[in-house]
C-alpha positions in Angstrom: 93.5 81.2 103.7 94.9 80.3 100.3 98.7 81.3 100.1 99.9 82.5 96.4 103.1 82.5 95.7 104.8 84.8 92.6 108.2 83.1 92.2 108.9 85.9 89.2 108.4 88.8 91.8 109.3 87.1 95.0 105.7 88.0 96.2 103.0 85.6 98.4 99.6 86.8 98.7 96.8 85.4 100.9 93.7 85.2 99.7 90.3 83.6 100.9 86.5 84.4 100.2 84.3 84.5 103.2 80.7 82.9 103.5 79.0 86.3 102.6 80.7 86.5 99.2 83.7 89.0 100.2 87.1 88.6 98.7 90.2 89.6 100.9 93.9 90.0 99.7 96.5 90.7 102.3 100.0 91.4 101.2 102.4 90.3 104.6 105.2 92.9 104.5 106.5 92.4 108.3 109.9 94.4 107.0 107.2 97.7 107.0 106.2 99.5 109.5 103.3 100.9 107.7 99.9 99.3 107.4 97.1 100.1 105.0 93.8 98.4 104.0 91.3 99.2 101.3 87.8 98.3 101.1 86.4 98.9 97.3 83.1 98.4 95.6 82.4 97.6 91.9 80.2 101.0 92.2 80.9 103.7 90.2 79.7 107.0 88.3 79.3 104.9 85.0 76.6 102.6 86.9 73.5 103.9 86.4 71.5 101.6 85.6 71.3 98.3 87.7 68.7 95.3 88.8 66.8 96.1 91.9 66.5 93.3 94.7 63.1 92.9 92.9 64.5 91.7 89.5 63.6 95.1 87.8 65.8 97.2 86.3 66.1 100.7 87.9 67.7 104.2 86.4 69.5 106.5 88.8 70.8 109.9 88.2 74.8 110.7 87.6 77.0 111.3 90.4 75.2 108.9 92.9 77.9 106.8 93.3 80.5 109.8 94.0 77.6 111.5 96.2 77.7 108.0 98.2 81.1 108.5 99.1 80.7 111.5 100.1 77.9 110.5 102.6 79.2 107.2 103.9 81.7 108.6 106.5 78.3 110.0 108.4 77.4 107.9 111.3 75.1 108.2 113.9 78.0 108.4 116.2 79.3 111.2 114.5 82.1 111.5 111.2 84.1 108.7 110.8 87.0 110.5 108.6 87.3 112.8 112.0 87.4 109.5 114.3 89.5 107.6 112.4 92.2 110.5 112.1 92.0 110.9 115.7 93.3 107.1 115.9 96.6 108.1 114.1 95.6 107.0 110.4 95.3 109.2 107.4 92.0 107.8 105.7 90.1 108.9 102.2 88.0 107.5 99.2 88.4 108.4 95.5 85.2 106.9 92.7 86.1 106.5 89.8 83.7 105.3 86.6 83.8 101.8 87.9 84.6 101.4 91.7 84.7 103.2 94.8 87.0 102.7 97.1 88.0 103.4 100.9 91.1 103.5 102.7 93.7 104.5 105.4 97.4 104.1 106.3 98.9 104.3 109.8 101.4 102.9 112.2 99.2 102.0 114.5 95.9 100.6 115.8 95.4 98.9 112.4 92.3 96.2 113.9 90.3 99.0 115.4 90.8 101.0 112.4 90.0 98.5 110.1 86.8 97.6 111.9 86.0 101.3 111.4 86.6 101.4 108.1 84.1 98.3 107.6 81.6 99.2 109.8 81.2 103.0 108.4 81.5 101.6 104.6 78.6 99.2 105.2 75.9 100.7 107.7 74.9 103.6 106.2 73.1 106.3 107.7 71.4 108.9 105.4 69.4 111.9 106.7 67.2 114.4 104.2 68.8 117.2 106.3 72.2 116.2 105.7 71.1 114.6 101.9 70.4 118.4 101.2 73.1 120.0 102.9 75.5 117.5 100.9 73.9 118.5 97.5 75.1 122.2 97.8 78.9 120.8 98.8 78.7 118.7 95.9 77.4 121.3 93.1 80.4 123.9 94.4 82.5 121.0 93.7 81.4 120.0 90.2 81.0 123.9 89.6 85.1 124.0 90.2 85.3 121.2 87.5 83.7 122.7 84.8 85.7 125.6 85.3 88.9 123.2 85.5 90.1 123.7 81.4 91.8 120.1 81.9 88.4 118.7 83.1 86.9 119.7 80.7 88.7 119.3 77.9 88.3 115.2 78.7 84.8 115.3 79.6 84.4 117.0 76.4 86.9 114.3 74.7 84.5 111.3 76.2 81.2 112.8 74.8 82.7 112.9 71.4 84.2 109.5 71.5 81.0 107.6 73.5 77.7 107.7 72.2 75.7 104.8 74.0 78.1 104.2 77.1 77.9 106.0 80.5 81.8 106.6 80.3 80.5 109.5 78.6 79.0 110.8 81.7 80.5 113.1 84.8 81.8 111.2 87.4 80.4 113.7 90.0 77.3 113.8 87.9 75.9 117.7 87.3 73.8 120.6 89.5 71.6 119.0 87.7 71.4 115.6 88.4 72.4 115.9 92.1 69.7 117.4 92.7 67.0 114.8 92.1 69.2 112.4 94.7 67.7 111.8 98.1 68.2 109.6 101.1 65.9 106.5 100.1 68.2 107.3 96.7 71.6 106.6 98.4 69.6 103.7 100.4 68.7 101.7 97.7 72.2 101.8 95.7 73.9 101.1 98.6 71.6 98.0 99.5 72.7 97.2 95.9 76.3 97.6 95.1 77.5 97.4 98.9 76.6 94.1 99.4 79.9 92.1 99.9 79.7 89.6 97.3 80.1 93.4 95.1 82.9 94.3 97.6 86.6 93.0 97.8 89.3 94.0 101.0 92.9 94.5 100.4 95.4 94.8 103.1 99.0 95.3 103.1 101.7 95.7 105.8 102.9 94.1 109.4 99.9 92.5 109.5 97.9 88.6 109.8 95.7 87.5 107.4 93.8 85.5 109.4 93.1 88.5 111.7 91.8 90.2 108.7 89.6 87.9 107.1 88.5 87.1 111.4 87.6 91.4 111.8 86.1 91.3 108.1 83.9 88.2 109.4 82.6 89.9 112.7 81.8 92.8 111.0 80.3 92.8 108.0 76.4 90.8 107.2 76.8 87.3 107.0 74.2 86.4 104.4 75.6 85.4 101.1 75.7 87.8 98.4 76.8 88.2 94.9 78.0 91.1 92.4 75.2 93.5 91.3 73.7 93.2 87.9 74.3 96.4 85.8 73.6 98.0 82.3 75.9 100.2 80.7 73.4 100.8 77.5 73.7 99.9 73.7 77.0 98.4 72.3 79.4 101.2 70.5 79.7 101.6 67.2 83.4 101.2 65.9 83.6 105.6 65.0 83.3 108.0 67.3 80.2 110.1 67.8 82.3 113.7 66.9 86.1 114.2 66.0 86.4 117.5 67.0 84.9 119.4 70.1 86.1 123.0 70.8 85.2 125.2 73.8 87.1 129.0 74.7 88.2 129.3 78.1 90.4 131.3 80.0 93.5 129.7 79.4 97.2 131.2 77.7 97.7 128.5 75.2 95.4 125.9 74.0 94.8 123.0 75.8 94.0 119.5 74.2 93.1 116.3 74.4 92.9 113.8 71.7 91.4 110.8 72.1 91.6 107.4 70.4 88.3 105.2 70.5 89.6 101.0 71.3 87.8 97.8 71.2 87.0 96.3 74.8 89.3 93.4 75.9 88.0 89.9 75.9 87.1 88.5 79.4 90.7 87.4 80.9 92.6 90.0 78.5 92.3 93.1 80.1 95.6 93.3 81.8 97.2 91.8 78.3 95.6 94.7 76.9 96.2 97.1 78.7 100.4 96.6 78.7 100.0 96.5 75.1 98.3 99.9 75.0 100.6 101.6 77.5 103.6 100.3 75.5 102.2 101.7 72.0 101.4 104.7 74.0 105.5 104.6 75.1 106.5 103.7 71.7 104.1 106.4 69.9 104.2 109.7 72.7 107.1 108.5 75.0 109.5 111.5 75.3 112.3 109.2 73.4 109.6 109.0 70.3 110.5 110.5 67.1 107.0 112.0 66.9 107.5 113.7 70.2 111.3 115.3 69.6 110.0 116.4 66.5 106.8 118.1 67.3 108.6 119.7 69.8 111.6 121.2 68.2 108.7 122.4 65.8 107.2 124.2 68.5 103.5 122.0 68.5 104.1 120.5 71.5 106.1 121.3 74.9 106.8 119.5 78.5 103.3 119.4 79.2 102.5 116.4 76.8 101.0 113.4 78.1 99.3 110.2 77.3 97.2 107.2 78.7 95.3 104.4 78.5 91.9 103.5 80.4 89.2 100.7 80.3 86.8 99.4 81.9 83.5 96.9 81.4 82.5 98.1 77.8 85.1 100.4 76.9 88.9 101.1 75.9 90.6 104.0 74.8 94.0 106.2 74.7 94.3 109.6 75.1 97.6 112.3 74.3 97.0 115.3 76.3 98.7 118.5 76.4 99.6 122.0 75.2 100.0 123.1 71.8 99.3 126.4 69.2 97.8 124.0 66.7 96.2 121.0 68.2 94.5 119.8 64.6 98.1 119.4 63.1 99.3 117.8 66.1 96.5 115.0 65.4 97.5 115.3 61.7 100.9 114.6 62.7 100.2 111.4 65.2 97.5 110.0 62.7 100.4 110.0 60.2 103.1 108.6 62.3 100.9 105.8 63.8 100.4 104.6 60.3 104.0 105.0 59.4 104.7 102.6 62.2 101.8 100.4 61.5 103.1 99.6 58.4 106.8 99.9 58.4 107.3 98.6 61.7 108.8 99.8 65.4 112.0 99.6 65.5 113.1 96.5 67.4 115.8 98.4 69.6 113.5 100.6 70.7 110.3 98.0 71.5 112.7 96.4 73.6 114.2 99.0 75.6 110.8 100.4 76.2 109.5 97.0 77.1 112.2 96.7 80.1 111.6 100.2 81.3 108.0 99.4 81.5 108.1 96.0 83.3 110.8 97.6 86.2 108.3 100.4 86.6 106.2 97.6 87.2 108.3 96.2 89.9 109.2 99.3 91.5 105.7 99.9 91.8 105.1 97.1 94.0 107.2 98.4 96.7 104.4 100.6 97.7 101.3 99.2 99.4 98.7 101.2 98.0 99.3 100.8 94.4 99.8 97.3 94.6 96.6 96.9 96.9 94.6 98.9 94.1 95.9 97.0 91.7 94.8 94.0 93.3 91.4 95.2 93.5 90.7 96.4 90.4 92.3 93.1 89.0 89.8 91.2 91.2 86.8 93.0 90.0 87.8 92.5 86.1 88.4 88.8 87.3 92.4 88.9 86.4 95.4 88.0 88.6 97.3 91.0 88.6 100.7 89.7 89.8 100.8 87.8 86.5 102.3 90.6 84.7 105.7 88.9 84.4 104.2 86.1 82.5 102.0 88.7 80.3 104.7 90.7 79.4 107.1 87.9 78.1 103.9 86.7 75.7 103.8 90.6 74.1 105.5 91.0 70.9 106.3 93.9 68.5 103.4 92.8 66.3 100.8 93.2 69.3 101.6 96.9 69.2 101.4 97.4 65.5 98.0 95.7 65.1 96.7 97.7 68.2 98.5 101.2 65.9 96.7 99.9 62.5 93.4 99.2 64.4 92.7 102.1 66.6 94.8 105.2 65.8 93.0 105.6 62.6 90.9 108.7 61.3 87.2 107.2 62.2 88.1 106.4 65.9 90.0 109.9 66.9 88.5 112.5 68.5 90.0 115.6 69.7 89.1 118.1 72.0 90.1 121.6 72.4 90.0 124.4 75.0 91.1 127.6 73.5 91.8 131.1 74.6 89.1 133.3 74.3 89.1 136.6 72.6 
């Protein structure tokens, strides 16, 4: 295995690709007592259109990447999330709109657990019975969503921002669209995306690499493989589809989320990017912003205010999220600041202290194991070197910010989404 060493963080990484196309990170921490392992696919709710083994292109319905998780802990010997708990882990999955990913922590028996965790990820075993039985968990679930006013206040927020690109659609998919999923479905998109050319393992702990890479080699197929082909529609116009989308609900005060439409990084400046955005987002809705101590001693705003940035293949945006008795003048207000500090400037002091805050919550987040594994993953699957943050962050200047406040937070690319109380 290939040993990388990160003098900056005082962090070595062994990595090494197997014949069958997987990639495998393992993070040696023999100080922990604690191991954990996650196996991830670049699968997820926004991939709905992909090339078949045939060379065709083939459309799938929404949520079949989050209905696949659901189903992949089925064996024929029984339910793997009951077997694997029994062995003294804690396992789980999470899909998100571009990967799915499994996992487990524990003190003990980490081989046999990891050679469950592999086996049960890629030998799937799909009945119509339990296809169907599956399809009425799944719509309770996505019914609980729609009823969630924070769900769907952002659902609401993508829809208006996206009008081409499947970030727009439900993670979980709807009643609807579950319902036209069946076994030879989830059969042929896993044959597709859980190939391990698609796939990358992360480990982290008391652990040896070689074993890893030796259990992920028994295991899994042998036969090269690469990443799946997929389509994610139409390039995006520069304006948003909508600026404002407003639904009642049974909620006290209204909720909102506004949304700010960005341009997708260049290949290899995603994670540049991205600190950029999260630093704009620190120096524009950070609780020490003037914008944020002013709209709340005004009342617009209170404790509940939030912001973010996310991206993926084809997409980029920020979003403010929160609480507030006038959501249209709290957009007002941030369109208006954002260009006050486009133009005049951040104030030095402040970029700086902001800039240290955000590169030791950096480092403290590598303490724990499943961030940094995730991390590592998602880097992979973007084709970045995550643990090259100390290096990004020296090249990010004021400026970067500014351009990124002149360029996206302007009236065209905002949208905003409101849940309100109803009558």
């Amino acid at each position: 295995m290939d040993k990388l060493e990160y003098a900056a963080l005082g962090q070595t990484i062994y990595h090494c690709v197997l014949p069958n196309g997987l990639n495998i990170y393992v993070d040696v921490r023999p100080e922990y007592g604690k191991q954990f392992a996650f196996f991830a696919t670049r699968y997820g709710g926004m991939d709905l259109r992909f090339r078949g083994e045939d060379g065709d292109w083939l459309d799938t319905p929404a949520g079949v990447a989050h209905f696949l998780e659901h189903k992949s802990f089925d064996t024929e010997d029984g339910n793997a999330l009951q077997r694997m708990a029994a062995n003294g882990v804690d396992p789980n999955a999470f899909t998100s709109s571009s990967m799915t990913g499994y996992y487990f922590d524990g003190v003990q028996g980490f081989e046999e657990n990891l050679r469950t965790l592999l086996s049960f990820v890629s030998v799937p075993w799909f009945t119509p019975e339990s296809v169907d039985k599956e399809q009425g968990i799944i719509a309770q679930e996505i019914r609980m969503g729609e009823d969630d006013p924070n769900d769907e206040a952002y659902y609401r927020l993508l829809e208006s921002m996206y009008m081409n690109h499947p970030i727009r659609t439900r993670v979980a998919g709807t009643v609807e669209s579950i319902s036209h999923i069946t076994a030879d479905t989830l059969y042929q998109c896993h044959r597709a995306f859980y190939r391990p050319g698609n796939m990358v393992l992360c480990a982290a702990g008391s652990i040896d690499p070689q074993r890893v890479a030796d259990i992920a080699g028994e295991v899994l197929p042998g036969e090269p493989s690469s990443a799946t082909p997929t389509d994610h529609g139409r390039e995006e116009p520069r304006q948003v589809e909508k600026q404002l989308t407003r639904r009642t609900m049974p909620v006290s005060i209204p909720l909102f989320t506004l949304g700010f439409k960005g341009t997708p990084a260049e290949k290899g400046r995603g994670l540049r990017q991205r600190l950029v955005a999260e630093l704009t987002c620190d120096v524009l809705f950070g609780p020490s912003a003037p914008l944020y101590n002013r709209l709340y001693e005004q009342g617009l705003l209170n404790s509940s205010f939030g912001s973010f940035y996310s991206s993926g293949p084809g997409y980029a945006f920020i979003v403010a999220e929160g609480e507030s008795r006038d959501p249209e003048q709290v957009r007002r207000e941030v369109l208006e600041e954002a260009a006050r500090l486009g133009t005049e400037g951040i104030d030095p002091a402040q970029w700086e202290r902001l800039k240290k805050a955000a590169y030791g919550t950096m480092v403290r987040h590598l303490n724990s194991m499943e961030d940094t594994c995730i991390e590592l993953a998602e880097a992979h699957f973007s084709g970045e070197d995550y643990l090259s943050f100390p290096q990004v962050f020296q090249s990010i200047e004021c400026a970067d910010a500014e351009t990124l406040l002149r360029s996206w937070c302007v009236e065209e690319r905002t949208a905003l989404s409101i849940i309100a109380p109803e009558e």
